[in-house]
DRENVO-968053 format. One record per residue (C-alpha): residue number from 1; residue in three letters; x, y, z. Coordinates in steps of 0.02 Angstrom, whole numbers. Example, Ala and Ser with C-alpha at 12.3 -4.5 7.8 and 13.67 -1.06 7.14 Angstrom:
1;ALA;615;-225;390
2;SER;684;-53;357
end
This chain:
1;UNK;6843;11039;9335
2;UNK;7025;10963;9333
3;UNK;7142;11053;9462
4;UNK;7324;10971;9467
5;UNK;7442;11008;9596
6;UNK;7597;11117;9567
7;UNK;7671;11086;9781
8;UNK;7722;11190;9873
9;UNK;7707;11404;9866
10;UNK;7793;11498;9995
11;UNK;7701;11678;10024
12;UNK;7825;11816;10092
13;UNK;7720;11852;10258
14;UNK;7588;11718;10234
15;UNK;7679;11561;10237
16;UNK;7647;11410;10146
17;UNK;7520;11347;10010
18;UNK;7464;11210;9903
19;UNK;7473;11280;9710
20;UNK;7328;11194;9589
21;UNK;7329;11233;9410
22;UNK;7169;11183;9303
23;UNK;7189;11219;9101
24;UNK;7094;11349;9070
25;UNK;7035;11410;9229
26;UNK;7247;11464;9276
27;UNK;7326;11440;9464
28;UNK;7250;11464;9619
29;UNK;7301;11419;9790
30;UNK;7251;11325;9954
31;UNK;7346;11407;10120
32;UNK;7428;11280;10241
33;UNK;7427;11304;10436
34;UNK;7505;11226;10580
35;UNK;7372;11129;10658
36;UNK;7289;11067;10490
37;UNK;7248;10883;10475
38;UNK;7292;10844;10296
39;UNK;7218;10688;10219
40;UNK;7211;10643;10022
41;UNK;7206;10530;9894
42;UNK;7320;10523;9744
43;UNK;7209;10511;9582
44;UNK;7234;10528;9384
45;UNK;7391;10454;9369
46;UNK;7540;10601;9363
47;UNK;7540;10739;9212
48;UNK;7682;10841;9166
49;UNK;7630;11032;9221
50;UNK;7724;11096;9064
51;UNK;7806;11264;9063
52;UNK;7793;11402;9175
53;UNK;7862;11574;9089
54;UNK;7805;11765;9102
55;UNK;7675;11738;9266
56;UNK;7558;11600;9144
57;UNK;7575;11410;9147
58;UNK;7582;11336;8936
59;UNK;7506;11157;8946
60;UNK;7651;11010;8902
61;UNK;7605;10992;8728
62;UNK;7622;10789;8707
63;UNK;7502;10786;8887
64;UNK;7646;10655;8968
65;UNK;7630;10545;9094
66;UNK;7756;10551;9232
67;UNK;7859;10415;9365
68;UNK;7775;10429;9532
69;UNK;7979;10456;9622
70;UNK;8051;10593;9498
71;UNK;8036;10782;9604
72;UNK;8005;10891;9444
73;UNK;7828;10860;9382
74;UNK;7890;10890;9201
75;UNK;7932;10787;9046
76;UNK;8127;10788;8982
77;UNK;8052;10914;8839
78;UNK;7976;11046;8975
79;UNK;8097;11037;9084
80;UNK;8226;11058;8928
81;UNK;8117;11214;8887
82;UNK;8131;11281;9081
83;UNK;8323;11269;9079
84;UNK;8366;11354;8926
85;UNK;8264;11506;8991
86;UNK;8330;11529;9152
87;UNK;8439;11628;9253
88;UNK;8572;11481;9290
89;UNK;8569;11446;9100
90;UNK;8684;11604;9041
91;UNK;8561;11671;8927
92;UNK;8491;11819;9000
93;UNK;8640;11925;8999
94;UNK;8545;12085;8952
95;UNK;8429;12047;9098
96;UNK;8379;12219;9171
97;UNK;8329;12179;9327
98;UNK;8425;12198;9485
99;UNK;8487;12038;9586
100;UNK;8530;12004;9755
101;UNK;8673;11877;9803
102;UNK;8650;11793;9988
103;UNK;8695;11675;10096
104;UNK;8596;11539;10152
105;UNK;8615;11452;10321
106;UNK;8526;11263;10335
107;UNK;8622;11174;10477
108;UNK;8785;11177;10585
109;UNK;8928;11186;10427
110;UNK;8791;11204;10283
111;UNK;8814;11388;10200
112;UNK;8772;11422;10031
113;UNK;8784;11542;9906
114;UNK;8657;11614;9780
115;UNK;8577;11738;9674
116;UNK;8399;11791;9669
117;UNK;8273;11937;9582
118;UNK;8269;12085;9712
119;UNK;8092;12111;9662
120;UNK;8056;11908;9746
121;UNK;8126;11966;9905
122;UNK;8176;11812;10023
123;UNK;8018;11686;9940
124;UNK;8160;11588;9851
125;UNK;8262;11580;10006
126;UNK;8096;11523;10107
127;UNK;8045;11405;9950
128;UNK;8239;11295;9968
129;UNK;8196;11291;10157
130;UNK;8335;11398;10216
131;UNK;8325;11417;10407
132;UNK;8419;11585;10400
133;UNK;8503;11684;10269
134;UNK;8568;11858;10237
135;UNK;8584;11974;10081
136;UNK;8781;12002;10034
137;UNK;8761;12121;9874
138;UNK;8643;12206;9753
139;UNK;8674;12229;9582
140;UNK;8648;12169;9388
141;UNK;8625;11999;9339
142;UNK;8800;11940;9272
143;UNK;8898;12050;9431
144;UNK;8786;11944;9525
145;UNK;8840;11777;9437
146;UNK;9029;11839;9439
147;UNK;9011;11865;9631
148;UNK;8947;11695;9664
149;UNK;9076;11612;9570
150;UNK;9202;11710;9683
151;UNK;9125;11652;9833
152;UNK;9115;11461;9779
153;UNK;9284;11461;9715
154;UNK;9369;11571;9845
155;UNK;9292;11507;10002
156;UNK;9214;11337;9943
157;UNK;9046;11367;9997
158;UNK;8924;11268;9862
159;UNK;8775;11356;9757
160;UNK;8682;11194;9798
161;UNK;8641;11078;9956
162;UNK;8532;10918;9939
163;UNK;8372;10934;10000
164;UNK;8401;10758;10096
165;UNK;8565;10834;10181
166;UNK;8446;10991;10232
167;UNK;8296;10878;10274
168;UNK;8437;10778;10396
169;UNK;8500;10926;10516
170;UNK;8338;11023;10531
171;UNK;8285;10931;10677
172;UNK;8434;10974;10781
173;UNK;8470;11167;10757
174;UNK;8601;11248;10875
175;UNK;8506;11415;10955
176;UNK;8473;11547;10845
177;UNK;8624;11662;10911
178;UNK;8732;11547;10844
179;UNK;8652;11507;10659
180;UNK;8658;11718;10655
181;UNK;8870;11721;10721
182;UNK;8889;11588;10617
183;UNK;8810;11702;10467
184;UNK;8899;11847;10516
185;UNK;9084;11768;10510
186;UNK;9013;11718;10331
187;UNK;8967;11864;10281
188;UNK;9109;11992;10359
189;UNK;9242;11854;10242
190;UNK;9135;11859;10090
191;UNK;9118;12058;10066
192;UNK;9301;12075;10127
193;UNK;9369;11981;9973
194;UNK;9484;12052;9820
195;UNK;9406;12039;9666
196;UNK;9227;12110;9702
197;UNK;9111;12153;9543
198;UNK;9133;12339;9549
199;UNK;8932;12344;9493
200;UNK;8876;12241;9649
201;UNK;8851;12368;9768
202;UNK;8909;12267;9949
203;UNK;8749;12264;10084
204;UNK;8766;12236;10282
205;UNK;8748;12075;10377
206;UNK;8582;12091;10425
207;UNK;8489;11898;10478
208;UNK;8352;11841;10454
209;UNK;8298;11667;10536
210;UNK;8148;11581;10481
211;UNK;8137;11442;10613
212;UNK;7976;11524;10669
213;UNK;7884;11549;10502
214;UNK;7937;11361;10470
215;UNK;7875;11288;10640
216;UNK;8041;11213;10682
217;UNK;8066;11299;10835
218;UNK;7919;11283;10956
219;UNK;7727;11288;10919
220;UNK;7666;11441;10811
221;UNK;7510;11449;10889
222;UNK;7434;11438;10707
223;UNK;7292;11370;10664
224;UNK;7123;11290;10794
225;UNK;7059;11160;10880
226;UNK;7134;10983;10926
227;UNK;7246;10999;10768
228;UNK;7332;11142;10822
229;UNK;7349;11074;11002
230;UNK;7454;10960;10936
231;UNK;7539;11069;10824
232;UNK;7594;11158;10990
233;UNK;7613;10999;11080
234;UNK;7769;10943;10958
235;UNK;7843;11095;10966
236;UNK;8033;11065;10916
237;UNK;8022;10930;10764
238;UNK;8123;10813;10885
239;UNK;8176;10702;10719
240;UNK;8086;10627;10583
241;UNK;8021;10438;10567
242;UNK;8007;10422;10358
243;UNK;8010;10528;10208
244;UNK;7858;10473;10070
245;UNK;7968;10441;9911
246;UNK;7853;10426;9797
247;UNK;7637;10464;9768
248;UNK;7548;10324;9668
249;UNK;7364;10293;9600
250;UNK;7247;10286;9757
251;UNK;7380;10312;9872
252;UNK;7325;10411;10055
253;UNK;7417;10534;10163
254;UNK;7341;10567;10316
255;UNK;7412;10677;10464
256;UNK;7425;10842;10562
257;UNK;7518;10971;10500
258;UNK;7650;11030;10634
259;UNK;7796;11114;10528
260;UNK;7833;11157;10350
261;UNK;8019;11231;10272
262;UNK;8050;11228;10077
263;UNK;7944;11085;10000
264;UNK;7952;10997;10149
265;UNK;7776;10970;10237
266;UNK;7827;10882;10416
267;UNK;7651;10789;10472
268;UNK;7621;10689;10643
269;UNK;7500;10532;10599
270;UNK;7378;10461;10709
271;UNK;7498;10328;10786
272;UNK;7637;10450;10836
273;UNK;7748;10441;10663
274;UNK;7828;10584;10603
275;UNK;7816;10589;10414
276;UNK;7874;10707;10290
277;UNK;7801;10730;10150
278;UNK;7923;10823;9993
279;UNK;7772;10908;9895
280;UNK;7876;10924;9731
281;UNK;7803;10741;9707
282;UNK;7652;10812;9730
283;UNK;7645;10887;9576
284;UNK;7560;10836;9419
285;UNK;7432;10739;9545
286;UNK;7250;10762;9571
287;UNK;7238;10773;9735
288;UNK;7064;10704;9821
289;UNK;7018;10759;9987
290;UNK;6941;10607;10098
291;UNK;6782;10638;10174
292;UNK;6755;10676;10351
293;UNK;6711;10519;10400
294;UNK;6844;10412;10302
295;UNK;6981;10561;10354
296;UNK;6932;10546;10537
297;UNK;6917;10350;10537
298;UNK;7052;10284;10652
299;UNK;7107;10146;10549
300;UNK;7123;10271;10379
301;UNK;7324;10281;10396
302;UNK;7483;10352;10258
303;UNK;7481;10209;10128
304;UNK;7625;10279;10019
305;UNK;7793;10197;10002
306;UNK;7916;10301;10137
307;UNK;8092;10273;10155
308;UNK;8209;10311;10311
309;UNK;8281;10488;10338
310;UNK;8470;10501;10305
311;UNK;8591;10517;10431
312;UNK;8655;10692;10437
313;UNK;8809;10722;10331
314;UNK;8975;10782;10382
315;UNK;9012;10984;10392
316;UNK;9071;11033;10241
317;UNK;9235;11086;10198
318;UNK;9318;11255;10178
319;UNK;9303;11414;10274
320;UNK;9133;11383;10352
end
């Protein structure tokens, strides 16, 4: 049996997971803890994951092969398909589901704005690696989408940060009083402003920081064993040596897992380098576990291509 990888699945409560999807047989999913020593082999070549609508997974229909680099493991036509059916594509109007608008807090400077199903609680929020956040408002979909143009156009925060500007501050957080003030100023502006969708009932600034669940801020204590010792043992992420940017045939990660925010899986190798690994190019691969003894052979190292974390950007402009 086939099972491709889909990345990264955040469980509200549970933390992370590796999704796997075989045809036929539907998702299922492997849970990730601090501690873990991750080591695998890229296999099969890459496969577009098709189309993922109404809780099932329909199979890309020309079976394509994908680039190694790209982060969406779907062909131009799926991914066409995925945009013109969701919630950022203006066609569910009529949607009759309630939606919460947040903020979303990701460095020193970096707030953004955005909308989300009430029924997904923060797992969106936790899935775009958002170290704290905070609900603003509750209400229909298109009060929702009217509200978070206000905010983007009245206060210039954006509705979308880089994962490579997020991936660049999260190793030097200010304490988390000052991520939650910084929140709070935020939030007391945004519900304060004229022009509020009359439908969008306004909630309270109430933070939540995920710094813990992500393993960004000291150990966890997740997880057993030597792995986890050093899991504990990092603590802080203290900076990041490479990013992998891209999988290809044969290719082997090996590593300890020691933190984990959005699709971001932050591993310590054998030798001391910290390497992150973005799991949206995970998916589409077959993923092939090494053996004990190859997987705990000293000499068994990464061999992906990496590249060098960006420097962190410049705080952005406007209020915050």
């Amino acid at each position: 049996m086939t099972w491709w990888c889909t990345g990264v699945r955040w469980r509200v409560g549970g933390g992370p997971a590796l999704g796997w999807y075989g045809e036929g047989k539907g998702e299922r999913e492997s849970p990730l803890a601090f501690g873990d020593v991750l080591a695998f082999r890229a296999v099969g070549g890459r496969r577009c994951l098709g189309v993922w609508r109404g809780g099932r997974r329909t199979p890309c229909p020309a079976g394509a092969v994908l680039s190694g680099r790209g982060t969406r493991a779907q062909c131009a036509e799926c991914a066409g398909i995925d945009r013109a059916h969701s919630v950022a594509a203006d066609t569910m109007a009529d949607d009759p589901r309630p939606y919460h608008v947040y903020l979303a807090w990701f460095g020193s400077g970096m707030v953004k704005v955005g909308i989300t199903g009430v029924g997904r609680g923060p797992a969106r929020l936790l899935g775009q690696g958002a170290v704290a956040f905070t609900w603003l408002g509750r209400g229909p979909l298109m009060a929702a989408r009217r509200a978070e143009e206000l905010l983007r156009s009245a206060l210039g925060v954006p509705d979308r940060i880089p994962y490579a500007q997020k991936r660049a501050v999260r190793a030097a957080l200010p304490p988390a009083g000052e991520r939650a003030a910084e929140l709070a100023t935020a939030h007391a502006t945004a519900v304060a402003l004229a022009g509020w969708p009359e439908s969008l009932e306004r909630l309270p600034c109430e933070v939540v920081d995920h710094a813990e669940v992500f393993g960004i801020e000291g150990g966890t204590g997740k997880g057993t064993g030597s792995g986890a010792e050093v899991a504990a043992e990092v603590g802080r992420l203290g900076g990041v040596g490479a990013v992998v940017s891209e999988l290809v045939e044969g290719g082997v990660v090996v590593g300890t897992l020691v933190a984990a925010a959005g699709p971001d899986l932050h591993l310590v190798e054998r030798r001391g380098r910290r390497l992150v690994v973005d799991t949206r190019l995970l998916g589409g691969w077959q993923l092939e576990a090494l053996g004990k003894a190859e997987g705990a052979a000293a000499d068994v190292v990464s061999s992906v291509p990496v590249k060098p974390v960006k420097e962190a950007p410049a705080l952005q402009g406007g209020l915050f």
